[in-house]
SENUMAR-801025 format. One record per residue (C-alpha): residue number from 1; residue in one letter; x, z, y. Coordinates in nm, 3 decimals, padded with zeros to 5 digits, always signed. Last residue first. Layout:
N
+------+------+---------+---------+---------+
! resi ! resn !       X !       Z !       Y !
+------+------+---------+---------+---------+
!  NUM !    A !       X !       Z !       Y !
...
+------+------+---------+---------+---------+
//
This chain:
180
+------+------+---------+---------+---------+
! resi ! resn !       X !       Z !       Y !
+------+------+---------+---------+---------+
!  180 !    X ! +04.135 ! +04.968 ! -02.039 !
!  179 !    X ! +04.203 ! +04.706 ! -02.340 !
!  178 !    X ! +04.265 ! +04.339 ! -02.256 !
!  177 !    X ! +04.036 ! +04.077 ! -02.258 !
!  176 !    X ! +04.094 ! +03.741 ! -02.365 !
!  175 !    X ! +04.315 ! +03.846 ! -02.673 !
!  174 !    X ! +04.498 ! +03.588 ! -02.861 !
!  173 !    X ! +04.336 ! +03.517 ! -03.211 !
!  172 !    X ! +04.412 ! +03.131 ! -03.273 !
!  171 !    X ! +04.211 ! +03.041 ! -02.998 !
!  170 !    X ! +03.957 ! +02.882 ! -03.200 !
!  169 !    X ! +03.693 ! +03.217 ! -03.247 !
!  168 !    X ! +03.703 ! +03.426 ! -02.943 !
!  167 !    X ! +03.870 ! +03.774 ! -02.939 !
!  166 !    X ! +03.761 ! +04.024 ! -02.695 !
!  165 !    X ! +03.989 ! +04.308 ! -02.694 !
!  164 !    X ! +03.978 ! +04.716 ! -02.709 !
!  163 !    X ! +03.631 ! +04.743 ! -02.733 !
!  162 !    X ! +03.567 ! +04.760 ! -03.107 !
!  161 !    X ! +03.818 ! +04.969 ! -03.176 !
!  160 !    X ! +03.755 ! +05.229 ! -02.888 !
!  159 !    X ! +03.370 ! +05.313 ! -03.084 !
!  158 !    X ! +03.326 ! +05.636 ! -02.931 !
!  157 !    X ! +03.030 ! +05.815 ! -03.123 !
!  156 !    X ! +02.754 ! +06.026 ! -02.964 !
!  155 !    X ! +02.557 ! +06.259 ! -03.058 !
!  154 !    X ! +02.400 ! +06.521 ! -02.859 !
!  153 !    X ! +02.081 ! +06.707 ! -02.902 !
!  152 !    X ! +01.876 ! +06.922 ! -02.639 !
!  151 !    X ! +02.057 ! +06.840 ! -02.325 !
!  150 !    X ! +01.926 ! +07.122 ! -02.062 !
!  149 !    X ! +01.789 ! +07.058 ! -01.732 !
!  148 !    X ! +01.544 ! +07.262 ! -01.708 !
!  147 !    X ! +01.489 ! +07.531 ! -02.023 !
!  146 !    X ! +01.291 ! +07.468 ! -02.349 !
!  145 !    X ! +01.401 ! +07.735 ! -02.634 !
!  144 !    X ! +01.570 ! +07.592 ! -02.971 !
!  143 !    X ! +01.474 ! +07.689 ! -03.230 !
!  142 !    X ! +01.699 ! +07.538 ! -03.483 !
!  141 !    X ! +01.607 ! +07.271 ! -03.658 !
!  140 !    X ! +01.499 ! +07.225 ! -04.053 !
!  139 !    X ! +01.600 ! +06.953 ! -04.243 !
!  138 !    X ! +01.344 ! +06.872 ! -04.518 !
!  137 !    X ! +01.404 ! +06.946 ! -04.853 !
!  136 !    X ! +01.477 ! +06.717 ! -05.060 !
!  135 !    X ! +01.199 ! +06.611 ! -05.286 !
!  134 !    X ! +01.197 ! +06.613 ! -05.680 !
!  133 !    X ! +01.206 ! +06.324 ! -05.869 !
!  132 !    X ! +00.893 ! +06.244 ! -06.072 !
!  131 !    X ! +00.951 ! +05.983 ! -06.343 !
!  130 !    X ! +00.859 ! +05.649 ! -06.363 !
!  129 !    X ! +00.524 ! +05.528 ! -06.481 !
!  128 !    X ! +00.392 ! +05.660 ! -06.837 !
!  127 !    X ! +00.237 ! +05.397 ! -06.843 !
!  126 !    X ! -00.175 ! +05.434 ! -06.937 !
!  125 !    X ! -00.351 ! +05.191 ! -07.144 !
!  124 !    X ! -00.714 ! +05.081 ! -07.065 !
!  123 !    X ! -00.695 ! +04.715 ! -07.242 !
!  122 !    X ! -00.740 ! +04.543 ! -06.923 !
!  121 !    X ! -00.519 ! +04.792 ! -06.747 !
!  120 !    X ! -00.219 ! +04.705 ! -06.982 !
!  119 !    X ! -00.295 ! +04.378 ! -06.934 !
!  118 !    X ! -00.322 ! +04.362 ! -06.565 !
!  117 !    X ! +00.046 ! +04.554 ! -06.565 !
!  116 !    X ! +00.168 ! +04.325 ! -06.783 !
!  115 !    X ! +00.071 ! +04.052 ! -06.580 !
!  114 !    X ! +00.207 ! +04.189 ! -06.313 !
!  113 !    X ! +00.535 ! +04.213 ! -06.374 !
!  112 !    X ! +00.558 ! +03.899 ! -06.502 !
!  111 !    X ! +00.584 ! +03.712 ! -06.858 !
!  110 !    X ! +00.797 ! +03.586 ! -07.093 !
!  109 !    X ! +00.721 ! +03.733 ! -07.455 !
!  108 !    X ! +00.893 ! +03.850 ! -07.754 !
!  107 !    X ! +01.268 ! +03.711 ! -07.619 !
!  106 !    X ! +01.434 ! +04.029 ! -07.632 !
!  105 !    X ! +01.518 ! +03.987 ! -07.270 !
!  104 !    X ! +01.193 ! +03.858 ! -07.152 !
!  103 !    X ! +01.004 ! +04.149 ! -07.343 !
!  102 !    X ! +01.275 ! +04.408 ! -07.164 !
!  101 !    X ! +01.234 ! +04.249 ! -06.823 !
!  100 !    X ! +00.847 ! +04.273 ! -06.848 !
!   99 !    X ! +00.844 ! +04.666 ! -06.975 !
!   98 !    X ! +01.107 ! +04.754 ! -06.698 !
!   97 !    X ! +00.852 ! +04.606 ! -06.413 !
!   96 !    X ! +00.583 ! +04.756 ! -06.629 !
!   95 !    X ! +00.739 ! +05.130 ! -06.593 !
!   94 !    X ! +00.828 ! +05.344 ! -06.856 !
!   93 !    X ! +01.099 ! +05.203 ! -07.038 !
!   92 !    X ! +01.120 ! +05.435 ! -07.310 !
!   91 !    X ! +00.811 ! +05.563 ! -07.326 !
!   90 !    X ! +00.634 ! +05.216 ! -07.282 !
!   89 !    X ! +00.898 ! +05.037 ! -07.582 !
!   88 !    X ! +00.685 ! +05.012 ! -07.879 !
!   87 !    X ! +00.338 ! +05.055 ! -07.759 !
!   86 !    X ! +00.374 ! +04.851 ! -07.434 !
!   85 !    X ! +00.547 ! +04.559 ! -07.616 !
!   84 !    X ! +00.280 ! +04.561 ! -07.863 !
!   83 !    X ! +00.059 ! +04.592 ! -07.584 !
!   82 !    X ! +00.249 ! +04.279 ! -07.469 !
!   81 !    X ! +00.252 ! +04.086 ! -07.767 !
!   80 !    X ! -00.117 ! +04.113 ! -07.811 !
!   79 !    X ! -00.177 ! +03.991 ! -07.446 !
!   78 !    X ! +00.087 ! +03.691 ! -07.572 !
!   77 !    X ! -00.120 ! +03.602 ! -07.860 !
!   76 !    X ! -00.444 ! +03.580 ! -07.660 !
!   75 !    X ! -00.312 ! +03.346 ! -07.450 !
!   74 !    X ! -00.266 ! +03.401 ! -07.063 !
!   73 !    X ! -00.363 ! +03.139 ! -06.842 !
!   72 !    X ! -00.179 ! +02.897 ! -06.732 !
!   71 !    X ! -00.334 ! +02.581 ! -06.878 !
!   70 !    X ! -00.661 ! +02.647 ! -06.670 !
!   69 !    X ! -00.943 ! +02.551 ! -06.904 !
!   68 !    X ! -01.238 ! +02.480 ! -06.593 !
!   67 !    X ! -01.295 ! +02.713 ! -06.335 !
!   66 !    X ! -01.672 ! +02.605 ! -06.230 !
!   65 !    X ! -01.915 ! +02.474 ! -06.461 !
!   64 !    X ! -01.975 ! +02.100 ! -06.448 !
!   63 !    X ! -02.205 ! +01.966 ! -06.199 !
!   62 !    X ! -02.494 ! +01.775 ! -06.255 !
!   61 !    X ! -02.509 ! +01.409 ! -06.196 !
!   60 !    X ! -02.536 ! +01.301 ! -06.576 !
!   59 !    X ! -02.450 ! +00.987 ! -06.762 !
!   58 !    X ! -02.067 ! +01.036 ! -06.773 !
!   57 !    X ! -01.968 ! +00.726 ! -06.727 !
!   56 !    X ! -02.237 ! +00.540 ! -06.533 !
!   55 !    X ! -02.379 ! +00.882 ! -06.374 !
!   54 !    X ! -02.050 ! +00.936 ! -06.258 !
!   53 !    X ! -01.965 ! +00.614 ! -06.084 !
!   52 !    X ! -02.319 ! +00.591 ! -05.904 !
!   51 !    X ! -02.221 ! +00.941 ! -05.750 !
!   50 !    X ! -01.873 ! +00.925 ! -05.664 !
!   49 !    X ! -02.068 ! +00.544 ! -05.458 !
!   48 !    X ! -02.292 ! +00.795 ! -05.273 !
!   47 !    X ! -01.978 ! +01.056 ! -05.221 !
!   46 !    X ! -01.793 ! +00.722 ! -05.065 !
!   45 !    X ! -02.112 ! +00.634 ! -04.854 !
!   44 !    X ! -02.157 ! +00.970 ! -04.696 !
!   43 !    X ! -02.478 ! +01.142 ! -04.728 !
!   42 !    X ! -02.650 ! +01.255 ! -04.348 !
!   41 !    X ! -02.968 ! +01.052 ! -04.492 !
!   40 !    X ! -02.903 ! +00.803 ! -04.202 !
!   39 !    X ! -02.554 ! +00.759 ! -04.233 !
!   38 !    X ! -02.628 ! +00.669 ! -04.589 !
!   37 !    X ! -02.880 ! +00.408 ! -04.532 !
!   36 !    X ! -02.633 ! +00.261 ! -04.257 !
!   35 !    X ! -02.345 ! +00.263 ! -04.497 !
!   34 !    X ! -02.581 ! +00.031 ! -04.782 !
!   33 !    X ! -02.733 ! -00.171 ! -04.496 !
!   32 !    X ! -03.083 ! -00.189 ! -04.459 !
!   31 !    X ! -03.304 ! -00.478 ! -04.611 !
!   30 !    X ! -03.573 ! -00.272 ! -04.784 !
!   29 !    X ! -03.402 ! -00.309 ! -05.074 !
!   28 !    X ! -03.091 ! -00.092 ! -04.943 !
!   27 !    X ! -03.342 ! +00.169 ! -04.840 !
!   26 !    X ! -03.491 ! +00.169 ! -05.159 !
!   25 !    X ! -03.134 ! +00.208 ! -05.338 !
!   24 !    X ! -02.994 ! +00.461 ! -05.073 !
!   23 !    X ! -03.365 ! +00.708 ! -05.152 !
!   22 !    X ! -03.341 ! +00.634 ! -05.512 !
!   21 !    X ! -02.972 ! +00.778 ! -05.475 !
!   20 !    X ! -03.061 ! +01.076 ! -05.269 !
!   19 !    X ! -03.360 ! +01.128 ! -05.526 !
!   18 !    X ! -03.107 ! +01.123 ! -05.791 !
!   17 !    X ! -02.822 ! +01.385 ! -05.601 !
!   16 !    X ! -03.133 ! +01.608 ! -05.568 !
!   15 !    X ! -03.206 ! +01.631 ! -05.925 !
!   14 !    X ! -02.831 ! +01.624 ! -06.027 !
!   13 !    X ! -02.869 ! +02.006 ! -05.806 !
!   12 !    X ! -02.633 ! +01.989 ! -05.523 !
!   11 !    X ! -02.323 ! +02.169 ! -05.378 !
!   10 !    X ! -02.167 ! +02.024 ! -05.055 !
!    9 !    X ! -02.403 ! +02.041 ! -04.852 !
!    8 !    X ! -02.616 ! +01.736 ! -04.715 !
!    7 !    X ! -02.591 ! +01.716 ! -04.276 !
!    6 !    X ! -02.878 ! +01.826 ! -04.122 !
!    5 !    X ! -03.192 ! +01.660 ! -04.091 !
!    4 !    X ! -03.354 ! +01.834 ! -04.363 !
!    3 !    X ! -03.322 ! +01.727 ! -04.750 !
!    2 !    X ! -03.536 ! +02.028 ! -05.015 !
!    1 !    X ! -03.620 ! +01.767 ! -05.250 !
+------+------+---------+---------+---------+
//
């Protein structure tokens, strides 16, 4: 059955899962305890008793696919909506930030940014995307020749307002400090 000493993973076969429960149920005739018989095949007594509950009711022990029917998932109406969206408004808007606002606002679809932008790479359109703007220049310095004990750059900014008085909040705005 492929069972070692160690502890039993997570994921099993409903093959496996059987043999662990023949295994409880001999052990359990046999005159062991039904936690003790557990403990001892490394299975724990609440996953044994899962077990018993879903073969009853369902009347299998293997596991169900993985991911299930999430209820947020995107339909196949709204996908359609959106390259509709994409192919009616995608020059003007450009972008899919705009192209998401613009469906929310003319109430076609309600959606995120994202989500449009998956779609519209799922179905292998191309936004325009915004714009190009062109680049400032950047500022060029002067040369400016390395001697000792020369200041390359100054600025500096006297800020007198700000240090003229101290005011603290409650005292009905007298100064505690007063200007130098």
């Amino acid at each position: 059955m492929g069972l070692t000493l160690a502890r039993v993973p997570p994921r099993l076969d409903g093959e496996v899962k059987e043999g662990l429960l023949k295994l409880v149920d001999d052990a359990v005739a046999g005159g062991w305890a039904h936690t003790r018989a557990c403990d001892t095949l490394g299975v724990s007594d609440v996953r044994v008793h899962r077990w018993r509950k879903r073969r009853r009711e369902i009347g299998t022990l293997e596991d169900r696919a993985p991911g299930g029917n999430p209820v947020h998932r995107l339909l196949a109406w709204e996908a359609e909506q959106i390259l509709e969206l994409i192919k009616t408004w995608g020059p003007v808007d450009r972008t899919h930030r705009k192209l998401a606002h613009r469906g929310s606002y003319l109430g076609i679809v309600y959606v995120s940014p994202s989500t449009v932008l998956r779609v519209a790479e799922t179905a292998e359109v191309v936004l325009p995307g915004e714009a190009a703007r062109p680049h400032r220049p950047a500022p060029t310095l002067p040369e400016i020749p390395w001697e000792p004990n020369r200041i390359w750059i100054w600025d500096a900014e006297r800020h007198e307002a700000l240090l003229n008085r101290a005011v603290m909040k409650g005292h009905r705005l007298r100064s505690l400090a007063g200007a130098w």
